[in-house]
Short mmCIF file of the C-alpha atoms (twelve columns), coordinates in Angstrom:
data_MODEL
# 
_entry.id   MODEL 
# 
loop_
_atom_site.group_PDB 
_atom_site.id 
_atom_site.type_symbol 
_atom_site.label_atom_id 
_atom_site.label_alt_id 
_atom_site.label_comp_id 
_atom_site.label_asym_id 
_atom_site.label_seq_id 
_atom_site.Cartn_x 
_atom_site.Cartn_y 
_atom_site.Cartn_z 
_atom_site.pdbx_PDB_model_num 
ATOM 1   C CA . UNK A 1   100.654 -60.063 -124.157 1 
ATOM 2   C CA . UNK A 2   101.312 -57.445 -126.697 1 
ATOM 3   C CA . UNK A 3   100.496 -58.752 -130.359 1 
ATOM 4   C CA . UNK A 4   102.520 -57.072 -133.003 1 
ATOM 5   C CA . UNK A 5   101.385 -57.419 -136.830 1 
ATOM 6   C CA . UNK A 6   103.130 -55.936 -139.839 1 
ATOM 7   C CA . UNK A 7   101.495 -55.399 -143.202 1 
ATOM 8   C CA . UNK A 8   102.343 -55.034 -146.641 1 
ATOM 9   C CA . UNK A 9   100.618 -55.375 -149.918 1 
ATOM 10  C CA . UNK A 10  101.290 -58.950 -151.010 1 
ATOM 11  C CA . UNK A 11  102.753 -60.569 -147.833 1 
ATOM 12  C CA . UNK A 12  106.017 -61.945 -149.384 1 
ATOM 13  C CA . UNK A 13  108.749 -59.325 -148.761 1 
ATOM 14  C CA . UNK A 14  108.968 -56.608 -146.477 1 
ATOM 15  C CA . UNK A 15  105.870 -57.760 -144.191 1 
ATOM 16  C CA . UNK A 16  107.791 -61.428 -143.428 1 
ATOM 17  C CA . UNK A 17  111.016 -59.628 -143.328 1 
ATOM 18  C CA . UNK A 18  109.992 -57.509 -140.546 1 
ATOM 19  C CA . UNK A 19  107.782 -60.194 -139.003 1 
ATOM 20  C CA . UNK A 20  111.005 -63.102 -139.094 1 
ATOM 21  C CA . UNK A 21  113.578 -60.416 -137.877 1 
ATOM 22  C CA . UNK A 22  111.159 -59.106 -134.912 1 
ATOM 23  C CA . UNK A 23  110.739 -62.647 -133.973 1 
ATOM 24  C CA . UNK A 24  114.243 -63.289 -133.622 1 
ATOM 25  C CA . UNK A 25  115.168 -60.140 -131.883 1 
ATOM 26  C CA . UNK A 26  112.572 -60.551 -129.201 1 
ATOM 27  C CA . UNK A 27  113.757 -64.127 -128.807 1 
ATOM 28  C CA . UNK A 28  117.494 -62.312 -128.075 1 
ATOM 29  C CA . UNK A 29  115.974 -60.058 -125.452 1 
ATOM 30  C CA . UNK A 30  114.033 -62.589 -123.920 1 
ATOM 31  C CA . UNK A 31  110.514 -60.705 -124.445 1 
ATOM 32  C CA . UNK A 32  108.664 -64.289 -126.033 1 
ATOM 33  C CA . UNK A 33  106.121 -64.368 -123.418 1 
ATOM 34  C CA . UNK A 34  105.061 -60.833 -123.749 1 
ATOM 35  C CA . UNK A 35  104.845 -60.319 -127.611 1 
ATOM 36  C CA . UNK A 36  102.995 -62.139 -130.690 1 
ATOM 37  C CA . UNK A 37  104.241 -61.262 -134.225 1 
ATOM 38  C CA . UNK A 38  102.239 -62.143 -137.390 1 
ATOM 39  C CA . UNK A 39  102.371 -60.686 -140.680 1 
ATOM 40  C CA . UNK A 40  99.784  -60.196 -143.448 1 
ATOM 41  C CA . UNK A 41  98.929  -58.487 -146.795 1 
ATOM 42  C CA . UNK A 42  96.210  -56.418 -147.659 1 
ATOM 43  C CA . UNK A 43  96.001  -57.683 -151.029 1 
ATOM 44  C CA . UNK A 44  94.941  -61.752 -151.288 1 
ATOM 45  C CA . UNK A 45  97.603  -62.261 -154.482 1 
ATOM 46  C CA . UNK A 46  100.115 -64.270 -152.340 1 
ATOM 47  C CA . UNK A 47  97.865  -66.519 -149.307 1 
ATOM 48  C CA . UNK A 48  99.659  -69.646 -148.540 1 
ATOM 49  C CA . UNK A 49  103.042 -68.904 -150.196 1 
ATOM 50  C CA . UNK A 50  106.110 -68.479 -148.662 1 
ATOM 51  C CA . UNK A 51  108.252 -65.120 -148.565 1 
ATOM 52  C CA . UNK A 52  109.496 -64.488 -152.102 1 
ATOM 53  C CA . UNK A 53  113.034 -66.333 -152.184 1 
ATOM 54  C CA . UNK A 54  115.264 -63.197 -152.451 1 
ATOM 55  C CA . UNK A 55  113.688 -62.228 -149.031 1 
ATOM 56  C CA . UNK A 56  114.181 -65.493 -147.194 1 
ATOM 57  C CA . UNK A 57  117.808 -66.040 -148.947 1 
ATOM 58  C CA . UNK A 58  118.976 -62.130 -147.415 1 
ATOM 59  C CA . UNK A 59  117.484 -62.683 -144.336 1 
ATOM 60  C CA . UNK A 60  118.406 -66.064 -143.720 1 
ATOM 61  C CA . UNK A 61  122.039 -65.291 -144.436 1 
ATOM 62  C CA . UNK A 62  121.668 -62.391 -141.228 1 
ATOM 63  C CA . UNK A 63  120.640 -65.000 -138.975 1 
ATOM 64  C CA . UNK A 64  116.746 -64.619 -139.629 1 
ATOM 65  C CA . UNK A 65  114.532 -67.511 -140.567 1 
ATOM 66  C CA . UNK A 66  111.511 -66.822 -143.095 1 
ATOM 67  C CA . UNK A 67  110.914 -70.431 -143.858 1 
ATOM 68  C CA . UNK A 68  108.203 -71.017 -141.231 1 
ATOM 69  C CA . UNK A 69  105.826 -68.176 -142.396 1 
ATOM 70  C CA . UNK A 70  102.778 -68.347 -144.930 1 
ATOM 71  C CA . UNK A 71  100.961 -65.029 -147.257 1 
ATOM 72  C CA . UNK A 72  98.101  -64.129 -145.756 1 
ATOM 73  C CA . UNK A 73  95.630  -61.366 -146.145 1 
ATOM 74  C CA . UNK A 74  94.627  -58.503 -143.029 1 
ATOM 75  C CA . UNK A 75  91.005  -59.837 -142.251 1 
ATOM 76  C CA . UNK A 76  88.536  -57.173 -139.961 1 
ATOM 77  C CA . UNK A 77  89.211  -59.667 -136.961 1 
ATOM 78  C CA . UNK A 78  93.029  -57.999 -137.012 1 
ATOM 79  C CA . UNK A 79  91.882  -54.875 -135.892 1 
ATOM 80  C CA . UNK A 80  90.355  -56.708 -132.281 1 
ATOM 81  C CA . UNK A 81  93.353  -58.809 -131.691 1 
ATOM 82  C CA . UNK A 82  96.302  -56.850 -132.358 1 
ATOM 83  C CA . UNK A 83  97.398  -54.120 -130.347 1 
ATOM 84  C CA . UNK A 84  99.959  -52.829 -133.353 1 
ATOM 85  C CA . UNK A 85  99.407  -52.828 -136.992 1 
ATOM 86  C CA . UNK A 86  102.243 -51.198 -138.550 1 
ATOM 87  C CA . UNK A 87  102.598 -50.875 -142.358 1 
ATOM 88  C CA . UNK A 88  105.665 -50.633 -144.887 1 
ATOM 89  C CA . UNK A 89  104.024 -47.568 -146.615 1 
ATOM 90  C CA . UNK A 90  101.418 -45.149 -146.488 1 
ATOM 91  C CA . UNK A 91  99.872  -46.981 -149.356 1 
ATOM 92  C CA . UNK A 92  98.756  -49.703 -147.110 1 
ATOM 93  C CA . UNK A 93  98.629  -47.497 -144.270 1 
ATOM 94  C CA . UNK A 94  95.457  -45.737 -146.242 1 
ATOM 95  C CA . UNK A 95  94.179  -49.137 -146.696 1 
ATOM 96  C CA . UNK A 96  93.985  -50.324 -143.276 1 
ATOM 97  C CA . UNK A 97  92.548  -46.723 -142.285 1 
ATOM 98  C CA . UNK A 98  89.853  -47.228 -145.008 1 
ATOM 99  C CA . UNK A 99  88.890  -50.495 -143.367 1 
ATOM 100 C CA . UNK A 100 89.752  -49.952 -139.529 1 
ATOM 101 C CA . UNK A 101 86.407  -49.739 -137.563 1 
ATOM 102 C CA . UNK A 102 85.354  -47.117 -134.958 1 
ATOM 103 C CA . UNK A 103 86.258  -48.251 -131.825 1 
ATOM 104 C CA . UNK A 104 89.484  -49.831 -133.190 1 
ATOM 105 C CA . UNK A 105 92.229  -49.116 -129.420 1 
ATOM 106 C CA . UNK A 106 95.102  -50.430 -131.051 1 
ATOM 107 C CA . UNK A 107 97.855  -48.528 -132.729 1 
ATOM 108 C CA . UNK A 108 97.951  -48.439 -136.598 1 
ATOM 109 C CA . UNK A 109 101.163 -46.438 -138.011 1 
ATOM 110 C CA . UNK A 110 104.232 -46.900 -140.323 1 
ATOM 111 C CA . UNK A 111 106.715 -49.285 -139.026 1 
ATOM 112 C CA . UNK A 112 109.875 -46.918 -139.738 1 
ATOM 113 C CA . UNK A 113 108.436 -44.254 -137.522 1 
ATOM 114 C CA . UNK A 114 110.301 -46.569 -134.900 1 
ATOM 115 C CA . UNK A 115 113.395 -45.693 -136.267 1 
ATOM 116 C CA . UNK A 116 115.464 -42.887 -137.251 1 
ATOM 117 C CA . UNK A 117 115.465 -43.575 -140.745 1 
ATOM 118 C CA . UNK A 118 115.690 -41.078 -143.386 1 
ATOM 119 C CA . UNK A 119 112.767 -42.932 -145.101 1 
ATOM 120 C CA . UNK A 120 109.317 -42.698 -144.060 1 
ATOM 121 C CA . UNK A 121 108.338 -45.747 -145.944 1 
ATOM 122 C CA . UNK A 122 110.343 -49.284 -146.383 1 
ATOM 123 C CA . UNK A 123 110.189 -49.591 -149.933 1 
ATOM 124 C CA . UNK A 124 108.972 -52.675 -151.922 1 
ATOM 125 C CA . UNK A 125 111.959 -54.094 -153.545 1 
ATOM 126 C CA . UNK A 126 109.769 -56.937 -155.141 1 
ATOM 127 C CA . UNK A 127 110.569 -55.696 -159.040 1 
ATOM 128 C CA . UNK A 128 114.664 -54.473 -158.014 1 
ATOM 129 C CA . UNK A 129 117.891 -56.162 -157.325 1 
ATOM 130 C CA . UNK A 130 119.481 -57.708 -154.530 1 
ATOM 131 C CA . UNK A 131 120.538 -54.457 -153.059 1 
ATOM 132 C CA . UNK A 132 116.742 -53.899 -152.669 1 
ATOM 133 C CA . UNK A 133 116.249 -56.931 -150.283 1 
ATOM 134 C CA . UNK A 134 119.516 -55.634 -148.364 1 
ATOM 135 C CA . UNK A 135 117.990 -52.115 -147.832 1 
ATOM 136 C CA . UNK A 136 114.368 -53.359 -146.837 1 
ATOM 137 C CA . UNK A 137 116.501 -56.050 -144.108 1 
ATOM 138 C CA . UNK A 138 118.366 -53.004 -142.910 1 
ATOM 139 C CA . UNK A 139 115.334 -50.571 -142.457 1 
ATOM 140 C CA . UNK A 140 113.575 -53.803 -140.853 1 
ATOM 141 C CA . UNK A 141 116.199 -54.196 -138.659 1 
ATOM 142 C CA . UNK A 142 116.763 -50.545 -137.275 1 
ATOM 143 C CA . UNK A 143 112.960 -50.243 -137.053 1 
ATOM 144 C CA . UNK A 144 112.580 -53.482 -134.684 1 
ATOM 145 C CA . UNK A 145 115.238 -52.232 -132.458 1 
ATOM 146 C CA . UNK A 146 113.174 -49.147 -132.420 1 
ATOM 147 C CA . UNK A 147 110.199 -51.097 -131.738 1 
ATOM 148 C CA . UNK A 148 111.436 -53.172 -128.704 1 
ATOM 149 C CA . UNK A 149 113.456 -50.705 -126.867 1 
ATOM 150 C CA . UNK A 150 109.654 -48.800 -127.071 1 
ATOM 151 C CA . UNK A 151 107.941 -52.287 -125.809 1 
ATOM 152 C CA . UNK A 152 110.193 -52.201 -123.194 1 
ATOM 153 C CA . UNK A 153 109.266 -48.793 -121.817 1 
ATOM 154 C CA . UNK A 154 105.828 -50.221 -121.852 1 
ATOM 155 C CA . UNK A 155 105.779 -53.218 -120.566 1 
ATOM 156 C CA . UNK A 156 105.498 -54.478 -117.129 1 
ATOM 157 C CA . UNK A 157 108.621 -54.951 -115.294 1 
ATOM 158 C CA . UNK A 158 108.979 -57.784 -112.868 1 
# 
């Protein structure tokens, strides 16, 4: 089982955005048994809420449920059970490095660098308009299809 988690600050936009589309995507391909998906925040201001409505209402209207996922914050436990932890931006990114212990085998990295985005960074559109939410679903989107076809190289074949 690979475990997959994505990380933002709060845990209400771009972090469930990428964790509800990469859930449905691996569902499509059939890869449920050999991938885990959570999201989190490294910041605690969000824990228990669901994605910010603008989020959930884009996605949703893609084909990509947000409704079943909760805020919650990174805890030091992350770094032994997840074998990704990808970040929107290198703001985060610095976080987790800050925090990431010593014998950490996992792979911590920007999400987008799975994709051949322009961007290096899938920007928070949290104070923006509805074109924001668009962009961040489109970046998730190109990113996850990055990510899988990569999974795929890597995982087992039967």
């Amino acid at each position: 089982m690979t475990r997959i988690l994505f990380v933002c600050l709060g845990n209400i936009c771009r972090s469930p955005t990428a964790h509800g589309v990469f859930e449905e995507l691996i569902r499509q391909q059939g890869m449920t048994e050999f991938v885990e998906v959570d999201s989190a925040g490294t910041a605690a201001y969000h824990i228990g809420n669901p994605p910010d409505s603008r989020s959930a209402r884009v996605a949703k209207q893609r084909g990509f449920p947000l409704d079943h996922l909760r805020a919650r914050q990174v805890s030091p436990d992350d770094y032994q059970q997840f074998d990704y932890i990808l970040t929107m931006d290198k703001q985060n990114l610095a976080e987790l490095k800050r925090g990431c212990p010593a014998g950490f085998q996992g792979h911590l990295g920007l999400f987008l660098d799975f994709c051949q985005a322009p961007e290096s960074e899938v920007p928070d559109p949290y104070y923006g308009g509805a074109d924001g939410f668009e962009k961040v679903l489109n970046l998730v989107i190109d990113a996850s299809r990055g990510l899988i076809h990569h999974l795929q190289q890597e995982l087992p074949r039967s």
